[in-house]
MIZA-127350 format. One record per residue (C-alpha): x, y, z; residue number from 1. Coordinates in Angstrom, 2 decimals, padded with zeros to 5 digits. Layout:
residues N
+---------+---------+---------+-----+
|    east |   north |      up |   k |
+---------+---------+---------+-----+
|       X |       Y |       Z | NUM |
...
+---------+---------+---------+-----+
//
This chain:
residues 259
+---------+---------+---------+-----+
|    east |   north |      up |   k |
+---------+---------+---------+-----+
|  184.49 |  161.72 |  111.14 |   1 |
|  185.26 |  160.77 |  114.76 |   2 |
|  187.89 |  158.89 |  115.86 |   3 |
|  185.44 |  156.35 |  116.90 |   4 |
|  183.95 |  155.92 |  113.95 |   5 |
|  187.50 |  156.11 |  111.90 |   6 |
|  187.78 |  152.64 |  114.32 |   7 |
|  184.16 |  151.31 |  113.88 |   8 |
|  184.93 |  151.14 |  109.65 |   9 |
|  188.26 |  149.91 |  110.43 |  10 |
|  186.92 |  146.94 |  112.16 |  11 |
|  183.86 |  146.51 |  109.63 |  12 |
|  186.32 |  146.64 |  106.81 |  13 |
|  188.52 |  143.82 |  108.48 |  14 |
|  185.92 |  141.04 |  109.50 |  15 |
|  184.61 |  141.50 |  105.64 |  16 |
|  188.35 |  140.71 |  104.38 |  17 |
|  188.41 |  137.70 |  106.98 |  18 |
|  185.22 |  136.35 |  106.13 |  19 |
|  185.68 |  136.72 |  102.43 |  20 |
|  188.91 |  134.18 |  102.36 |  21 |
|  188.34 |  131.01 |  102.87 |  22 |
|  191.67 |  128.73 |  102.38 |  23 |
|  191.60 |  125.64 |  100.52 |  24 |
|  192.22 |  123.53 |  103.42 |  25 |
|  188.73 |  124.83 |  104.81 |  26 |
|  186.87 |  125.04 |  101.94 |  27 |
|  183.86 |  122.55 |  102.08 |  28 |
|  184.20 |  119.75 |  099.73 |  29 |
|  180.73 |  117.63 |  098.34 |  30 |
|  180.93 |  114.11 |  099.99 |  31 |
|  178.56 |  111.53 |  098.34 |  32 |
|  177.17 |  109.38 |  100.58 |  33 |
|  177.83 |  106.19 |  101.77 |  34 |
|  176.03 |  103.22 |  099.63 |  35 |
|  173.70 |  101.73 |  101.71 |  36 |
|  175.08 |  098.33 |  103.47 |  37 |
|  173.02 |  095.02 |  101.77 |  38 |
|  170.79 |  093.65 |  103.92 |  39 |
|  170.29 |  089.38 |  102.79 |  40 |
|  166.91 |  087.95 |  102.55 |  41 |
|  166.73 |  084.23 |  103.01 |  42 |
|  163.67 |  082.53 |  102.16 |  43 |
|  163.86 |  079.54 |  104.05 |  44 |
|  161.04 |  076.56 |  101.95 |  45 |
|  160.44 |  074.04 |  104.95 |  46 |
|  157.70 |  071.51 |  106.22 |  47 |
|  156.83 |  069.86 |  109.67 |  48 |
|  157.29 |  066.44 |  107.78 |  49 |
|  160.61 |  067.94 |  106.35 |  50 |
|  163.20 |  066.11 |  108.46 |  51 |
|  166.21 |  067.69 |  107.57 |  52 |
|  164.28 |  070.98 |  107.96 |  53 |
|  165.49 |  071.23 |  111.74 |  54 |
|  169.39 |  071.33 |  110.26 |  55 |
|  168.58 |  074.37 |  107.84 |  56 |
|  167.03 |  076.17 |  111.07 |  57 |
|  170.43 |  075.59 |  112.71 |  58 |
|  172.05 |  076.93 |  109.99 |  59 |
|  170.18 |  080.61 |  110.22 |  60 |
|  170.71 |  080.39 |  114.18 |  61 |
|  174.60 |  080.01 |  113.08 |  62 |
|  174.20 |  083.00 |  110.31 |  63 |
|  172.43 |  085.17 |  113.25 |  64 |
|  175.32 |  084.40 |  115.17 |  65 |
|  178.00 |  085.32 |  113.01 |  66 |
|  176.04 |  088.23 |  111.07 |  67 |
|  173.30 |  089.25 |  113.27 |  68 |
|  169.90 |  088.94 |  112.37 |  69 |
|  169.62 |  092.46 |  111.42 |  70 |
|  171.41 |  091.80 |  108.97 |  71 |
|  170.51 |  088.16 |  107.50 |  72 |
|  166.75 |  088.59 |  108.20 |  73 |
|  165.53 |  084.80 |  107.89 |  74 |
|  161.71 |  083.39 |  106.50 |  75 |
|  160.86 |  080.03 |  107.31 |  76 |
|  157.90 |  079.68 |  104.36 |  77 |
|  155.66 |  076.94 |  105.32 |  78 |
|  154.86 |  074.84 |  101.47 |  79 |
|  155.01 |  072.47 |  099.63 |  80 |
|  154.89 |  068.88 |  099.89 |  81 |
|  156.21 |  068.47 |  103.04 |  82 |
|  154.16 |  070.98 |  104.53 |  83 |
|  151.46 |  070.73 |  106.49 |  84 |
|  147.78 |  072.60 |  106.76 |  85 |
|  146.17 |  072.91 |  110.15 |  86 |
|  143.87 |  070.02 |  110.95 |  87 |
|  141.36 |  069.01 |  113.77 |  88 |
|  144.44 |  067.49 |  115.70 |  89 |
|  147.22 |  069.09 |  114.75 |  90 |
|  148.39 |  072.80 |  114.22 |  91 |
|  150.00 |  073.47 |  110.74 |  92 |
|  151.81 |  076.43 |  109.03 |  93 |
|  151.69 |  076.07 |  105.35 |  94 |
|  149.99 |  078.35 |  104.08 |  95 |
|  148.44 |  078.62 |  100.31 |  96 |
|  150.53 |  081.85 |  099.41 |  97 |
|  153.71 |  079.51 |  100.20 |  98 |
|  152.29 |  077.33 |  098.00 |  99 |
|  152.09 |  080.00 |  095.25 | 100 |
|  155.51 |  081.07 |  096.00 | 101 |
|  157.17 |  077.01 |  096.29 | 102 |
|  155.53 |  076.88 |  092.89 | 103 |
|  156.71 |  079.49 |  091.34 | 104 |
|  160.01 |  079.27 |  092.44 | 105 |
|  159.75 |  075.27 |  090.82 | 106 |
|  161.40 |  074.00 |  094.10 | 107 |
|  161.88 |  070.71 |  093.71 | 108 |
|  162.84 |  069.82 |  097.72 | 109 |
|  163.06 |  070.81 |  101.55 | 110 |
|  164.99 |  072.12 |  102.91 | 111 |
|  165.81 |  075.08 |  099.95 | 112 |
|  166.48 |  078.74 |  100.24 | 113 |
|  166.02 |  081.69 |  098.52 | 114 |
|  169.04 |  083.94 |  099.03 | 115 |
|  168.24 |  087.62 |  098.00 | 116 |
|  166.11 |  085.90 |  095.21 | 117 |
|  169.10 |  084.20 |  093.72 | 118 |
|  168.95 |  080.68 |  092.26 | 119 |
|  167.87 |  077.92 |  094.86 | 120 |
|  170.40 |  076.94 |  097.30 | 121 |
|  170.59 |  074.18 |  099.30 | 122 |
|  170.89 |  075.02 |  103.33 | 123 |
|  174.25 |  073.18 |  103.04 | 124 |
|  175.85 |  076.37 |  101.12 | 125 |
|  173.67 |  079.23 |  102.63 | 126 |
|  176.49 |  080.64 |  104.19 | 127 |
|  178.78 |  080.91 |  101.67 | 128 |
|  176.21 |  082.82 |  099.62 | 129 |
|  174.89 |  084.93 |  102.57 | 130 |
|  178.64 |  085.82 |  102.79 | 131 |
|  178.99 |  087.09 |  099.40 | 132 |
|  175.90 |  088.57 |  099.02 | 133 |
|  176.74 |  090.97 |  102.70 | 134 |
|  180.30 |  092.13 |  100.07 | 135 |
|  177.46 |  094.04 |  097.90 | 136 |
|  175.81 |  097.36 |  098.49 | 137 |
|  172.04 |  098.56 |  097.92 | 138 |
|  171.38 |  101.14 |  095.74 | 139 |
|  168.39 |  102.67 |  099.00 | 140 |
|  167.42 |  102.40 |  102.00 | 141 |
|  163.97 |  101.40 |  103.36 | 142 |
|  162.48 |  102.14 |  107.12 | 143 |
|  160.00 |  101.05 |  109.10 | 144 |
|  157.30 |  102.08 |  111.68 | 145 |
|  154.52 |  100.60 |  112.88 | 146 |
|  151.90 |  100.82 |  115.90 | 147 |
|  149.83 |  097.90 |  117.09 | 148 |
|  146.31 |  098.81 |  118.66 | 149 |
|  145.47 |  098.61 |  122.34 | 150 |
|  143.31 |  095.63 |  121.97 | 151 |
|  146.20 |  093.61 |  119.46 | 152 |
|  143.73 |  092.60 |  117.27 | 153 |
|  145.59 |  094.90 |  114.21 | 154 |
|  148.44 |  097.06 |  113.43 | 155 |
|  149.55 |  100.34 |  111.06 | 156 |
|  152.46 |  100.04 |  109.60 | 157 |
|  154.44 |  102.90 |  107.63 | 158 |
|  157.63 |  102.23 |  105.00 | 159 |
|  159.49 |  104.59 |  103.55 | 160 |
|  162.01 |  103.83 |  100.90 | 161 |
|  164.88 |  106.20 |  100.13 | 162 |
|  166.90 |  105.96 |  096.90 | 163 |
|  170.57 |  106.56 |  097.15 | 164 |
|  171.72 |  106.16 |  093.44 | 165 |
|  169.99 |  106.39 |  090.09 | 166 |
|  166.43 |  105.42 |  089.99 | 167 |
|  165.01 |  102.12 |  090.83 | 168 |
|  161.94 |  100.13 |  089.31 | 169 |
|  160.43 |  097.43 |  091.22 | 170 |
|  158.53 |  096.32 |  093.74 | 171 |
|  157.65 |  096.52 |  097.64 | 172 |
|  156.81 |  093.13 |  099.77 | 173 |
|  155.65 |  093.61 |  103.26 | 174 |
|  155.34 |  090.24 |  104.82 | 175 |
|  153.85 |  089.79 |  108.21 | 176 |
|  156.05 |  087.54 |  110.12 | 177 |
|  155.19 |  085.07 |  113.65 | 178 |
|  158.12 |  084.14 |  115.30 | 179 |
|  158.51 |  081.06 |  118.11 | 180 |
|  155.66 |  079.08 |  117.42 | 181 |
|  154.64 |  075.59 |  118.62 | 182 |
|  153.92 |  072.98 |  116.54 | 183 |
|  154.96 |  069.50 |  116.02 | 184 |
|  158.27 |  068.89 |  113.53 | 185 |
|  159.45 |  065.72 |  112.00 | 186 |
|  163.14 |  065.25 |  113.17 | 187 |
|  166.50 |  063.95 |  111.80 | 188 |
|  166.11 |  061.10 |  113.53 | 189 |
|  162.74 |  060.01 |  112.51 | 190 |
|  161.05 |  060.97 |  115.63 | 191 |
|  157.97 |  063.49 |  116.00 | 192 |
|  158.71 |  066.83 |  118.63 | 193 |
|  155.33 |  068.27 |  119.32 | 194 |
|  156.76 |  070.80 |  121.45 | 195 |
|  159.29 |  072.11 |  118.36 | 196 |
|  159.61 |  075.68 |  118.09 | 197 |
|  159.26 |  077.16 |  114.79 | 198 |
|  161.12 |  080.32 |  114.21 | 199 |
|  160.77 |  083.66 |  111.61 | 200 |
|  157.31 |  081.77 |  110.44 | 201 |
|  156.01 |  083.48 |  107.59 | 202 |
|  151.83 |  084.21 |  108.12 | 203 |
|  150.65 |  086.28 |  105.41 | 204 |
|  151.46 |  089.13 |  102.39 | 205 |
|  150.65 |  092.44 |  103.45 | 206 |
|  149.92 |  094.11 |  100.28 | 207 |
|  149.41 |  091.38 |  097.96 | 208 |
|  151.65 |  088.31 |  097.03 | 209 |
|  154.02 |  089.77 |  095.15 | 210 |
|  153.76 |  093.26 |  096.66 | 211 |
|  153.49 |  096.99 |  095.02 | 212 |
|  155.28 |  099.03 |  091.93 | 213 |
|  158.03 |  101.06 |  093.42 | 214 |
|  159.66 |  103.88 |  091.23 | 215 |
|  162.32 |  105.68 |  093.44 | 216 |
|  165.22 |  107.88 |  092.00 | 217 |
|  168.03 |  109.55 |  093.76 | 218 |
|  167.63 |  111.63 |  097.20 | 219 |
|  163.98 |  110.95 |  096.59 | 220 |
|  161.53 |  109.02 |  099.45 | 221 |
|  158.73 |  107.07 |  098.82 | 222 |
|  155.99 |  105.90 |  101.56 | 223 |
|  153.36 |  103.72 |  101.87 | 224 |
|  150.99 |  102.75 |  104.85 | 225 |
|  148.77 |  099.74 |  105.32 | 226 |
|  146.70 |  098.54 |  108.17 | 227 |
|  146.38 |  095.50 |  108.60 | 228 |
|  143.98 |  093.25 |  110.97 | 229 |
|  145.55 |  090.16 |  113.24 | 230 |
|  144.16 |  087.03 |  113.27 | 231 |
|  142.96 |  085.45 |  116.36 | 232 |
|  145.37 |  082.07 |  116.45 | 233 |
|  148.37 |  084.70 |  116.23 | 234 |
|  150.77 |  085.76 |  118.85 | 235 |
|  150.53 |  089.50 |  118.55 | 236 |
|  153.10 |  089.33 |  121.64 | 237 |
|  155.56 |  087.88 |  118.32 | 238 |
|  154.47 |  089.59 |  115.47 | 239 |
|  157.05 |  091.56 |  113.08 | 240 |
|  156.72 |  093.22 |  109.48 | 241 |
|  159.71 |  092.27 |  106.80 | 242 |
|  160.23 |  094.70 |  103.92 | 243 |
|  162.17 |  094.08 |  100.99 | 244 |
|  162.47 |  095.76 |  097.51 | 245 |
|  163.01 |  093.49 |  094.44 | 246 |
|  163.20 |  093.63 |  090.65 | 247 |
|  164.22 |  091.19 |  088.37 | 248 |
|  167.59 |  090.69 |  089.38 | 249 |
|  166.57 |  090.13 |  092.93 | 250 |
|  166.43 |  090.83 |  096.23 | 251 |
|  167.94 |  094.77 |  096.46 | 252 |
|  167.62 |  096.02 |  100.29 | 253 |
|  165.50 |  094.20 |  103.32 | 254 |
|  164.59 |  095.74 |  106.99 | 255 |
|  162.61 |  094.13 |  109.70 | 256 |
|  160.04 |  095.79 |  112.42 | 257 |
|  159.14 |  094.08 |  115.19 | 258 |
|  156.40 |  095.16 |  117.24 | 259 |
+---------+---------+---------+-----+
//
C-alpha cells in the first residue's frame, strides 16, 4: 500500500471516530412544544334600544387596548329584547340565530357577555375574567385562510385545526363577522345616535348554528373549507371570519381572518 493511501485510511478512520462521539453537552435533547397561548372569546348580547350597551362597547375598546384584539377577539350579537330587526325606516342587526343563541344561553339582560363560554358576566367584570382566562393555555391551535371573489359577492374560507396535547372532542364555529356599521343606538343618556357605529357585528353562522364535530388528537391537523355567498346589504370592504373550538367546558382556542 502507498504512502498515500496509508494517509487516505488514516484520515477515513479519524472523521469516523469524530463523528461517532457526540458529547453530552451536544447531544440533542426532545423539547415538547410550547402550549398554545389562549385566545378569549367574548360574546358581547347587545341591542340598539340597549342603553347601557354603548358602555360594554367601551369596555372591549379598553380590552383591545390593553390585550390587543388578536387576542380578546370581541362579538357584538344582535338579540333579544332589546334588539332590533330591520324595518322600512330603520336598519337593524338582530338577527334570529342571536335569538337562538340569547335563548339558549337564558340571558336575562343587556348588556351580558359570554367569556370563553363561561357563565354570564356582566360588562362591569369582563376584564377581570378576560384577564384570567389569557393565564390559561389551549390544548391546539387553529388557522385561517380565506379568498374573497373579484366581484365580492362571496368568499372561500379554509381552517385548519392542529392539536397540541391529547385528543380533543368538540366542535368548530365559523362565524361571519361585519365590523363598523351604521345604525341608530339608544344612548346612556336617553338620546337616539343615528350615526352610531356598531363594531365586531355578528351577521351569520357559517356552518350551522352551533358549528361541526371536531375530533383532533396530538400532532394531528384537521381542515375544513366552506364557501360561502355575501349578502348584498353587507360591507364586503369589512367582512372577517371568527373561528373557535368548543366542548362542554367552553370556549378552548379562537382566531380571526379578516379579509
Amino acid at each position: 500500500m502507498s504512502i498515500k493511501q496509508y494517509i487516505l485510511l488514516f484520515l477515513t478512520l479519524l472523521m469516523a471516530a469524530a463523528c461517532s462521539y457526540i458529547g453530552e453537552d451536544e447531544q440533542l435533547i426532545y423539547v415538547a412544544p410550547e402550549a398554545a397561548k389562549r385566545v378569549v372569546l367574548l360574546e358581547d348580547y347587545t341591542g340598539q334600544r340597549c342603553i347601557n350597551c354603548p358602555n360594554a362597547s367601551d369596555v372591549i375598546a379598553d380590552l383591545h387596548n390593553s390585550f390587543g384584539a388578536d387576542s380578546v377577539i370581541a362579538v357584538a350579537i344582535h338579540a333579544g329584547p332589546l334588539a332590533f330587526y330591520t324595518n322600512t325606516k330603520f336598519l337593524g342587526l338582530r338577527t334570529q340565530t342571536g335569538d337562538e343563541y340569547y335563548n339558549h344561553w337564558n340571558l336575562e339582560y343587556q348588556p351580558i357577555g359570554l367569556i370563553n363560554r363561561s357563565a354570564p358576566v356582566d360588562y362591569t367584570l369582563w376584564a377581570t375574567k378576560v384577564r384570567e382566562e389569557l393565564q390559561k393555555t389551549s390544548p391546539l391551535t387553529i388557522s385561517l385562510n380565506g379568498l374573497m371573489t373579484d366581484d365580492k359577492t362571496a368568499i372561500t374560507l379554509n381552517a385548519v385545526v392542529t392539536g397540541m396535547e391529547e385528543m380533543t372532542i368538540g366542535h368548530l364555529q365559523l362565524w361571519l363577522i361585519e365590523d363598523d356599521i351604521t345604525a341608530f343606538q339608544l344612548m346612556p343618556d336617553g338620546t337616539r345616535k343615528d350615526d352610531y357605529h356598531h363594531r365586531h357585528v355578528f351577521r351569520a353562522a357559517i356552518n350551522g348554528d352551533w358549528g361541526e364535530e371536531i375530533k383532533v388528537g396530538k400532532d394531528q391537523t384537521v381542515s375544513v373549507e366552506h364557501n360561502i355567498p355575501l349578502k348584498e346589504d353587507w360591507n364586503a370592504e369589512r367582512i372577517s371570519v371568527v373561528a373557535f373550538v368548543y366542548t362542554d367546558a367552553g370556549v378552548i382556542q379562537a382566531k380571526q381572518f379578516n379579509f
